[in-house]
Each structure stands twice: as structure tokens, then as C-alpha cells.
Kinemage of the C-alpha trace (Angstrom):
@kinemage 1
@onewidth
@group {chain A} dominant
@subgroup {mainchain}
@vectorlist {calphas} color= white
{ca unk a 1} P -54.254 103.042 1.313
{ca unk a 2} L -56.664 100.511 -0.100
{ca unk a 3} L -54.259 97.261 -1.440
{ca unk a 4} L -57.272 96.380 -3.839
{ca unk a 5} L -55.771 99.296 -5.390
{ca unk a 6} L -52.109 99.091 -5.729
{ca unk a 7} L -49.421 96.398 -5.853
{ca unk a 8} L -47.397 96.398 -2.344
{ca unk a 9} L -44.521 95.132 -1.497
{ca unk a 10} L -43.506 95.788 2.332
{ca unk a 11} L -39.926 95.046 3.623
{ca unk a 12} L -39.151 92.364 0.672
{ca unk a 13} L -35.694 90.623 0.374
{ca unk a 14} L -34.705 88.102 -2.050
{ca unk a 15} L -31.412 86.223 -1.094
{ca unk a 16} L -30.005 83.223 -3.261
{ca unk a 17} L -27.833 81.426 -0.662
{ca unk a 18} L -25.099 84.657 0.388
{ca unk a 19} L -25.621 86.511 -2.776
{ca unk a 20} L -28.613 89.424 -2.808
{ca unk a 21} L -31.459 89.650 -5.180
{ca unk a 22} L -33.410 92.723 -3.505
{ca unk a 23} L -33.060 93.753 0.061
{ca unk a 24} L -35.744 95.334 1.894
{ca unk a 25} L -37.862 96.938 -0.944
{ca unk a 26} L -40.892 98.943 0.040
{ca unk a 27} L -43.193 100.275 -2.477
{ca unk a 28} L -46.499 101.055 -3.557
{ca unk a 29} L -47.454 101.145 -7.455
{ca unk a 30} L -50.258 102.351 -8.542
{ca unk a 31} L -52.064 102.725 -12.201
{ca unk a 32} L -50.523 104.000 -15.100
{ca unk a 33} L -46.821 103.362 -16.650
{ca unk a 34} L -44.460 102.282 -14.388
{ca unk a 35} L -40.689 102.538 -14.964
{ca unk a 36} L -38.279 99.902 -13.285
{ca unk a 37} L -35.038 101.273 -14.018
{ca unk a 38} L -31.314 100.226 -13.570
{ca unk a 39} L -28.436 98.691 -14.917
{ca unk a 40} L -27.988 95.059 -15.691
{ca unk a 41} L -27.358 92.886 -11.830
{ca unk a 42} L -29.465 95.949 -10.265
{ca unk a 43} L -32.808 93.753 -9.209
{ca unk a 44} L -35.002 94.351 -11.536
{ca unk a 45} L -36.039 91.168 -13.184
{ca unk a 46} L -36.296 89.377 -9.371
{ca unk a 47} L -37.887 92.167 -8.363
{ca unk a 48} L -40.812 91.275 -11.075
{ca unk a 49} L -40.028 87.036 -10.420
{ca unk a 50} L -41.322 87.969 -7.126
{ca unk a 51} L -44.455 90.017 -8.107
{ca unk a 52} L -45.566 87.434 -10.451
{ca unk a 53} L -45.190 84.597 -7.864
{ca unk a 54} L -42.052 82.424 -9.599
{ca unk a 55} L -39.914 82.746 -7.259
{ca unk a 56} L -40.822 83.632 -2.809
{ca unk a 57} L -39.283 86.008 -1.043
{ca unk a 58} L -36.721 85.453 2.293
{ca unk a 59} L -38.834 87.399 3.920
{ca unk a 60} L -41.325 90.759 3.410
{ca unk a 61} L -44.589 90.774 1.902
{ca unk a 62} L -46.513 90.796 -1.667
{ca unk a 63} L -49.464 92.162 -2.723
{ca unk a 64} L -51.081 92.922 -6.308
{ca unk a 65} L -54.672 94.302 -5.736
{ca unk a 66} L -55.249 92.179 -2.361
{ca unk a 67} L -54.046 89.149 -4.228
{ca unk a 68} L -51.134 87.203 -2.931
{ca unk a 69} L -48.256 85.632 -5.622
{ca unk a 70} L -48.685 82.318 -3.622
{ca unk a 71} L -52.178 82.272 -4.806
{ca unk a 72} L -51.036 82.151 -8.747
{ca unk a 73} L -54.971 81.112 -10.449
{ca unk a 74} L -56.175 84.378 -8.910
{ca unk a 75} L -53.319 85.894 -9.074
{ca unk a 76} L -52.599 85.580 -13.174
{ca unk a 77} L -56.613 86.302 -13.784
{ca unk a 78} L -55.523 89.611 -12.948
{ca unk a 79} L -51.580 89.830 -14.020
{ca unk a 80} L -49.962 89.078 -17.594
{ca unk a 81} L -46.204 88.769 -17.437
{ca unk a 82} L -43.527 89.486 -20.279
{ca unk a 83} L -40.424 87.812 -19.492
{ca unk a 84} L -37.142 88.747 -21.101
{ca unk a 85} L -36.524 85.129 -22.281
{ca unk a 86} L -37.768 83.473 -25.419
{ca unk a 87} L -39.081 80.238 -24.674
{ca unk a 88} L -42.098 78.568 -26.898
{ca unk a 89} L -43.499 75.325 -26.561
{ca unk a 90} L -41.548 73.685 -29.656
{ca unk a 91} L -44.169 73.566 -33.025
{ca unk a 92} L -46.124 76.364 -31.649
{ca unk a 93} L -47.443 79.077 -33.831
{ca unk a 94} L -48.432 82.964 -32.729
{ca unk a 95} L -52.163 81.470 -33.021
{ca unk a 96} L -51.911 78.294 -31.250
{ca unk a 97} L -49.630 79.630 -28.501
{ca unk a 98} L -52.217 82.714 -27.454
{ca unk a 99} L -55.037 80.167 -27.883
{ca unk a 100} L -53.245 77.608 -25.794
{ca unk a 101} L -52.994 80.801 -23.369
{ca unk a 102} L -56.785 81.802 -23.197
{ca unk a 103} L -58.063 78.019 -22.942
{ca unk a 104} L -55.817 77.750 -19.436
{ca unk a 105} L -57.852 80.622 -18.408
{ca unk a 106} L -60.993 78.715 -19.279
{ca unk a 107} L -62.124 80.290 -22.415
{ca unk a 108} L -64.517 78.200 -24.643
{ca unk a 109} L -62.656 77.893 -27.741
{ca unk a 110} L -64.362 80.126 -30.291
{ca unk a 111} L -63.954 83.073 -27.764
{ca unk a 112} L -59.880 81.918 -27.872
{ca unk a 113} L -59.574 82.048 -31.471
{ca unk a 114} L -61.275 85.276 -31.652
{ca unk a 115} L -59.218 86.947 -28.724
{ca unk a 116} L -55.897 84.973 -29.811
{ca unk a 117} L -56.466 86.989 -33.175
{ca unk a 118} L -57.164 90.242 -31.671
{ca unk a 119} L -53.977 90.269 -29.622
{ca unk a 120} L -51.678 89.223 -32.302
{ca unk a 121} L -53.715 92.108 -34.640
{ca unk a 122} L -52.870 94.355 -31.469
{ca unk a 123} L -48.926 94.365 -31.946
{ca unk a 124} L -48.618 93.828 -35.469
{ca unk a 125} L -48.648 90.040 -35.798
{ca unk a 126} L -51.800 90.344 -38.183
{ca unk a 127} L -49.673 88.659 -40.868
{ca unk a 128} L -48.165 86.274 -39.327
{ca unk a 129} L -50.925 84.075 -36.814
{ca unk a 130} L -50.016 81.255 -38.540
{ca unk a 131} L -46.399 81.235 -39.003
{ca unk a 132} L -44.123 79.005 -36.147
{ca unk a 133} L -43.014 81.370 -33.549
{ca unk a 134} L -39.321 79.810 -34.101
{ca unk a 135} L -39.664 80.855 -37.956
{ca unk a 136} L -40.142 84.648 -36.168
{ca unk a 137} L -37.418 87.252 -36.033
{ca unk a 138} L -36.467 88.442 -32.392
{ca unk a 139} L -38.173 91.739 -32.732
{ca unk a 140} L -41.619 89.350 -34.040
{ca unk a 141} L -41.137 87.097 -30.547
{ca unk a 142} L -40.888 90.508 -28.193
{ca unk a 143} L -44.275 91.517 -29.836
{ca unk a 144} L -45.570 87.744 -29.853
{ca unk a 145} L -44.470 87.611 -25.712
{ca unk a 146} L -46.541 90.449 -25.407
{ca unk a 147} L -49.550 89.419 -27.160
{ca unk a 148} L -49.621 86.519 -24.859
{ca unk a 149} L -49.411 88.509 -22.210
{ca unk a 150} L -52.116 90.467 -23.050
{ca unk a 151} L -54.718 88.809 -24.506
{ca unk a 152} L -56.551 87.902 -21.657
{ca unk a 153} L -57.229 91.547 -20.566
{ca unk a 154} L -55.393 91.581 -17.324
{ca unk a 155} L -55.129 95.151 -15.060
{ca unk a 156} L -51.622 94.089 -14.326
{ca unk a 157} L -48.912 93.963 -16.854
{ca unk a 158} L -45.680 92.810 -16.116
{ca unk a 159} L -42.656 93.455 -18.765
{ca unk a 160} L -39.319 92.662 -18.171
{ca unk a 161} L -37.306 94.467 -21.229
{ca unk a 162} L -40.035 94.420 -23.922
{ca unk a 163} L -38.345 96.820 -26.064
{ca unk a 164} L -34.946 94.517 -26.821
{ca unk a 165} L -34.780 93.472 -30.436
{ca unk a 166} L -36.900 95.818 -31.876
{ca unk a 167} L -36.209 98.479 -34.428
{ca unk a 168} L -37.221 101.987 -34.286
{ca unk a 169} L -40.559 101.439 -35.643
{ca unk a 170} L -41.394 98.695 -33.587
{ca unk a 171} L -40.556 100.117 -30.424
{ca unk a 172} L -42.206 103.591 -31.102
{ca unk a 173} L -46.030 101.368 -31.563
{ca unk a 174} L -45.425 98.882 -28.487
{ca unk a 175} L -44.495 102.220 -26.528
{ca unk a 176} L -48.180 103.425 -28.163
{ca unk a 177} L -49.722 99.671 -27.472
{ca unk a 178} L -48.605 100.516 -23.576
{ca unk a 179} L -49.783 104.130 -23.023
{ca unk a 180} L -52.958 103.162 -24.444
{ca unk a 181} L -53.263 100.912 -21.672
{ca unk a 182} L -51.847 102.678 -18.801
{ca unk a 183} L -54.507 105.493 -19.988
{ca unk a 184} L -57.663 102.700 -19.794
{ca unk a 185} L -56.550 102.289 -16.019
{ca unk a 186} L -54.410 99.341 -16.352
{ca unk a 187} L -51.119 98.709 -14.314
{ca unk a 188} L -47.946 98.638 -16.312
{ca unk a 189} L -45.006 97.761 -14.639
{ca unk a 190} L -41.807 98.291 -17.744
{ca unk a 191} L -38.082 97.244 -16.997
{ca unk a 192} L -35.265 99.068 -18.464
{ca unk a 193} L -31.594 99.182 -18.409
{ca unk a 194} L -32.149 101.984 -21.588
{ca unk a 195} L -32.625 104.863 -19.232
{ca unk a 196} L -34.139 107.188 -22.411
{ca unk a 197} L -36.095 105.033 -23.592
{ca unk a 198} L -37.922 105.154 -19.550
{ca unk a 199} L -38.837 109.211 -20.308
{ca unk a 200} L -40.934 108.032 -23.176
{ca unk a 201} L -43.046 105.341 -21.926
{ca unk a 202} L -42.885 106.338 -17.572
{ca unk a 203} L -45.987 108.248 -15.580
{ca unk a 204} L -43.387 107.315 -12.595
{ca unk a 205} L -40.201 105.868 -12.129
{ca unk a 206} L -38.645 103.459 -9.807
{ca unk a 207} L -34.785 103.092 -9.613
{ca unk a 208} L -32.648 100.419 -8.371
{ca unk a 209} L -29.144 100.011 -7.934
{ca unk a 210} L -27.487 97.164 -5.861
{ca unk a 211} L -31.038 95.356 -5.068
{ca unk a 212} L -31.798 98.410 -3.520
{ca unk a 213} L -34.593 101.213 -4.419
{ca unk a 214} L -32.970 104.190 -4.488
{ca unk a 215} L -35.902 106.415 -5.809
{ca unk a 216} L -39.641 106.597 -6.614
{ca unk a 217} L -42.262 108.785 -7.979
{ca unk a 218} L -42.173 111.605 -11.117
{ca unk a 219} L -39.166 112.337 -12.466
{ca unk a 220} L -40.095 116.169 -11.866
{ca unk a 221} L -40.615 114.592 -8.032
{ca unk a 222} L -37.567 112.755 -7.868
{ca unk a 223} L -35.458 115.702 -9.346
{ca unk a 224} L -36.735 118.339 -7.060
{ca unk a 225} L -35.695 116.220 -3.831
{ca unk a 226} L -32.298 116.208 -4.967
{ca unk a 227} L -30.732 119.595 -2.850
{ca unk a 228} L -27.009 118.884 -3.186
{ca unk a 229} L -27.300 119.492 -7.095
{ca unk a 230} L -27.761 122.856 -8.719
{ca unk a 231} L -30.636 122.674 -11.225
{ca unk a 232} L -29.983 122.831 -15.033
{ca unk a 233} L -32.203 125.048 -16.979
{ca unk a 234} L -31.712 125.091 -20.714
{ca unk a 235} L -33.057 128.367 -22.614
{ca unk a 236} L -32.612 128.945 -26.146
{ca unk a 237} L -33.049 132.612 -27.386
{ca unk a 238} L -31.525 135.121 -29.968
{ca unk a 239} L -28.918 136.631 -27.243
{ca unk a 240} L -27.993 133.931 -24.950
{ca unk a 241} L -24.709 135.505 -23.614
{ca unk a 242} L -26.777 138.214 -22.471
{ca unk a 243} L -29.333 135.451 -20.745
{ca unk a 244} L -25.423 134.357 -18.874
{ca unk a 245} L -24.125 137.718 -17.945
{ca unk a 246} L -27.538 138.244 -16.441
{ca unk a 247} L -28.258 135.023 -14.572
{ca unk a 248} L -24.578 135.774 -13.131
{ca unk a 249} L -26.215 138.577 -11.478
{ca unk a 250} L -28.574 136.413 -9.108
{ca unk a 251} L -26.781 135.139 -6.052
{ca unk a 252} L -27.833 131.401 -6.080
{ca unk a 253} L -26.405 131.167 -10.053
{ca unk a 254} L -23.505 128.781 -10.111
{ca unk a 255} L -22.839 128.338 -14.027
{ca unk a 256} L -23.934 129.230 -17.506
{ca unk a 257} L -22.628 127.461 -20.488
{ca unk a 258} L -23.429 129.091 -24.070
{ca unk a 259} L -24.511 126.117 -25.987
{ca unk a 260} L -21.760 124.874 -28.858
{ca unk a 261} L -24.519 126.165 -31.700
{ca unk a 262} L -24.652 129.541 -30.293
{ca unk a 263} L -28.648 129.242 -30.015
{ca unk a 264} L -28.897 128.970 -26.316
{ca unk a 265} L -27.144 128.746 -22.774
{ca unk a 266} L -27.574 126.165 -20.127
{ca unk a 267} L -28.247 127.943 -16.715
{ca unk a 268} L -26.947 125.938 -13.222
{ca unk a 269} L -28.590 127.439 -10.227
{ca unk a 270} L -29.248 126.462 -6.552
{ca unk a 271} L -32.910 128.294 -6.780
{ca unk a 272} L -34.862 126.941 -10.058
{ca unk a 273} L -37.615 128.997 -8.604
{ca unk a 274} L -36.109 132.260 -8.047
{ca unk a 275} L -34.313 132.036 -11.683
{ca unk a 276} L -38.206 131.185 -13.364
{ca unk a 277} L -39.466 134.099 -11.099
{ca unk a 278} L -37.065 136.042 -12.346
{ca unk a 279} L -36.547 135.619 -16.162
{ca unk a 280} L -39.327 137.078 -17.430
{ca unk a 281} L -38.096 140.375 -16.487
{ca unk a 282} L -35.025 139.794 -17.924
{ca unk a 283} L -36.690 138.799 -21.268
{ca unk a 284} L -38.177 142.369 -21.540
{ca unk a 285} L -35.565 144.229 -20.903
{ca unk a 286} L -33.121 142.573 -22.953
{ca unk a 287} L -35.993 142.182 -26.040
{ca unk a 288} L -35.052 138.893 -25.863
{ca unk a 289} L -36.591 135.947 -28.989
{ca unk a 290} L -37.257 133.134 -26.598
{ca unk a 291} L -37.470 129.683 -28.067
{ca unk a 292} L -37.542 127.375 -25.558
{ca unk a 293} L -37.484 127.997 -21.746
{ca unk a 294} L -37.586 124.082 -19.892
{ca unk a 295} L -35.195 122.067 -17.296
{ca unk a 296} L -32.513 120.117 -18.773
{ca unk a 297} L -32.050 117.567 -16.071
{ca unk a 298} L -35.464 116.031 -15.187
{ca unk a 299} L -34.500 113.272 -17.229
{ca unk a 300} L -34.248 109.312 -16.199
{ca unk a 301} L -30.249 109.800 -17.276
{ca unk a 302} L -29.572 112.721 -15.198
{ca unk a 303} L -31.345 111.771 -11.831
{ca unk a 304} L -29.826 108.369 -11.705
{ca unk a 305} L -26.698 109.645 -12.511
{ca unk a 306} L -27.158 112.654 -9.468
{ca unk a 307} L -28.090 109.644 -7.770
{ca unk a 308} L -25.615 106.460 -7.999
{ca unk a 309} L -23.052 108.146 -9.928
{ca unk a 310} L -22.355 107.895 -14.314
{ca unk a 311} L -20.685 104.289 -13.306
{ca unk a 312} L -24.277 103.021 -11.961
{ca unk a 313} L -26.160 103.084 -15.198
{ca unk a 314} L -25.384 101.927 -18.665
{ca unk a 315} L -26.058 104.582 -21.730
């Protein structure tokens, strides 16, 4: 593993006096959208204090491509960071405060102006450069925190909850504005305590409960390492208590629920493979109309929930 290449943290604990922020979190993050998932108290946001640097760890180590957070000039060349907290420097505008931004990283000032505007044209803010940030609605601060925390074109980007306070439309293009950029290359690193909104936006997921990582990778990945749960395959067809009485048939079927519209069945079986192998026979000789053939469980919501339980997440 090359660390130029990925952000590593190895055997990292956060402790504020007895109480626990992480506890010995290992992981290696890579490019592309990152999920950081959990309920509220789960780690998350010190998990991201401590990759940007604002807070040190009791012990373990940090590093975002080879740079360490206790070298912070380097370190935020490379990193912009979206904290969950609104706080402005009081008279500032959407302009002023990106500009204020890109001088600190030693930007002659035309260049600032130009790039301020850019970023603010980026998520939406087009119209509003010049207004005072405290004038802004909350949904018009998440998109001016992220501006800021792109405009100087960093590979790392750190957001913790950028989707709170905005409506539908708002969320659906910052979703866009950060797929974009986990498709140029860059590293996006998105906290969550919405579990669905994590499927839309996450390459891979990371999942912490208690201060603890409890899983990482795909979803698909995650999913398939879970034995101990029979895996739910959702088919909707013409004749889907036919599709039940024949999945009963196969030996490693536990369940099949006829769905409440009467277009489909949900199949629970020990052997996803075997079942796929399988149902394509079945579809010719019961001349089945196949809609839709796909898991119904490789889902953010239904991992953590296989994994820490319906209590450990918040819907």
C-alpha cells in the first residue's frame, strides 16, 4: 500500500477524559465517495476532527496522502473540510468569505475573486455572492460551507452532514456536485446518520457504532460477509406464488413472502447463488413475465441493521 495514495488511520483512539470518542479504528480510504455512517454519538464527526487535524488522537496514527494532521499548511493544501456547524466571521458575505478562504492559501487576489465566484456558481450560490451569509437560509449556508470547502481544488474532501437543511432539490445537485468529484479522482469522505440517503451518494461504506468500525467496503461486499442472515431476493413477475411454491422446493429456501400488491414475492434463502443459478429454469417452465430480478437487502439500512441491530441506527 502506497500512503501517498490513501488516507490511513492505524490503531486510532480518541478519549475525552473516561468517555470514548473512537477506539482503535483501522482503515484505509481510498478515491471515490466515501460513506461514514451511523447514528448520532456513534464517532463520526471525531472521527473526521481527527483527520482534519482539530483535535489529536490518545494514541494511533494519521495519515492523508503521506501528510500528517499535525502538519495542518500541508495538510489543508490538500484537504477541504465541511463541518456540520454554521459559524461565519460576522459581516461576511458568500464572496468575501471564499475570497478570504483562497487569499490564506496565497492566491493573488484577482485569481480569488475569480475562483470565489466559480465555487459559489458551483452549488447554486450564483445569485447570491453578494448577499451576508447570516441573511442566507440554512439550506443556502450547507451549500455556502461547501463552496468554501471547495474552492481551492483540494483531492480531499471532508463533509460532516452536508445534506441537513436542504430540500429535495438541493440535496439531489450537491449529491451530483459530489459524484462529479469522486469520478475526477478526488477523495470524498460524506457523514450520515440518514442511512438512504448513503446508497445514493457511497462507492463504499464505513459503519460505526459505539466509536467502533463495525464494517467497510461495498455494500454488495459488506452484505455477502454476513453468513448468519439468509439473503433477500425480491422478484417481481406475473405469477409470483408460483416463483414461492417453487423456491420452496430448493433446500437452502427459508421464506417467501408474496408482496402486499400482488406483483412480486420476496425470496429468503441461505444460497443467493444457488437460487440465481437456478431461476432461470424456473422462468421457462413456468412462462413466467419477469420484471425485476435484484437483492432486496444490499442496502445501507439493512446491513447495519443485520449488523448492530434496528435500535443502532436512526430511520
Amino acid at each position: 500500500m502506497n500512503p501517498t495514495e490513501h488516507i490511513v488511520l492505524e490503531g486510532v483512539s480518541k478519549f475525552y477524559g473516561e468517555v470514548l470518542g473512537v477506539n482503535n479504528v483501522d482503515l484505509k480510504i481510498g478515491p471515490g465517495l466515501t460513506g461514514l455512517v451511523g447514528p448520532n454519538g456513534a464517532g463520526k464527526s471525531t472521527l473526521m476532527n481527527l483527520v482534519t487535524g482539530l483535535i489529536r488522537p490518545t494514541q494511533g496514527t494519521i495519515s492523508i496522502l503521506g501528510i500528517s494532521p499535525e502538519n495542518p499548511e500541508n495538510l489543508f493544501r490538500k484537504v477541504g473540510f465541511c463541518t456540520q456547524w454554521d459559524s461565519f466571521p460576522p459581516g461576511a458575505t458568500g464572496q468575501s468569505l471564499l475570497e478570504d478562504t483562497l487569499m490564506m492559501h496565497g492566491l493573488a487576489r484577482r485569481t480569488t475573486q475569480e475562483r470565489a465566484k466559480a465555487a459559489l456558481e458551483t452549488v447554486g450560490l450564483a445569485a447570491a455572492t453578494g448577499r451576508r451569509i447570516d441573511a442566507y437560509s440554512k439550506g443556502m449556508k450547507q451549500r455556502v460551507k461547501l463552496a468554501n470547502a471547495l474552492c481551492h481544488n483540494p483531492q480531499v474532501l471532508i463533509l460532516d452532514e452536508p445534506l441537513n437543511g436542504l430540500d429535495p432539490q438541493g440535496r439531489s445537485e450537491i449529491i451530483e456536485i459530489l459524484k462529479d468529484l469522486a469520478g475526477q479522482g478526488h477523495y470524498v469522505l460524506v457523514s450520515s446518520h440518514i442511512l438512504h440517503e448513503v446508497d445514493l451518494i457511497s462507492d463504499t461504506i464505513v459503519m460505526m457504532h459505539g466509536g467502533r468500525v463495525v464494517a467497510e467496503g461495498t455494500i454488495r461486499d459488506v452484505r455477502q460477509e454476513i453468513v448468519d442472515q439468509p439473503v433477500q431476493i425480491l422478484i417481481r413477475c406475473d405469477k409470483p406464488q408460483r416463483v414461492a411454491a417453487r423456491a420452496f422446493e430448493m433446500a437452502d429456501v427459508v421464506g417467501a413472502k408474496i408482496l402486499d400488491q400482488g406483483d412480486g414475492v420476496v425470496v429468503s434463502t441461505r444460497d443467493g447463488q444457488a437460487f440465481f443459478s437456478k431461476f432461470p429454469s424456473i422462468v421457462l417452465e413456468e412462462d413466467l413475465a419477469v420484471e425485476t430480478v435484484l437483492p432486496a437487502d444490499e442496502d445501507v439500512r439493512a446491513v447495519y441493521d443485520y449488523l448492530i441491530g434496528p435500535e443502532g441506527g436512526q430511520r
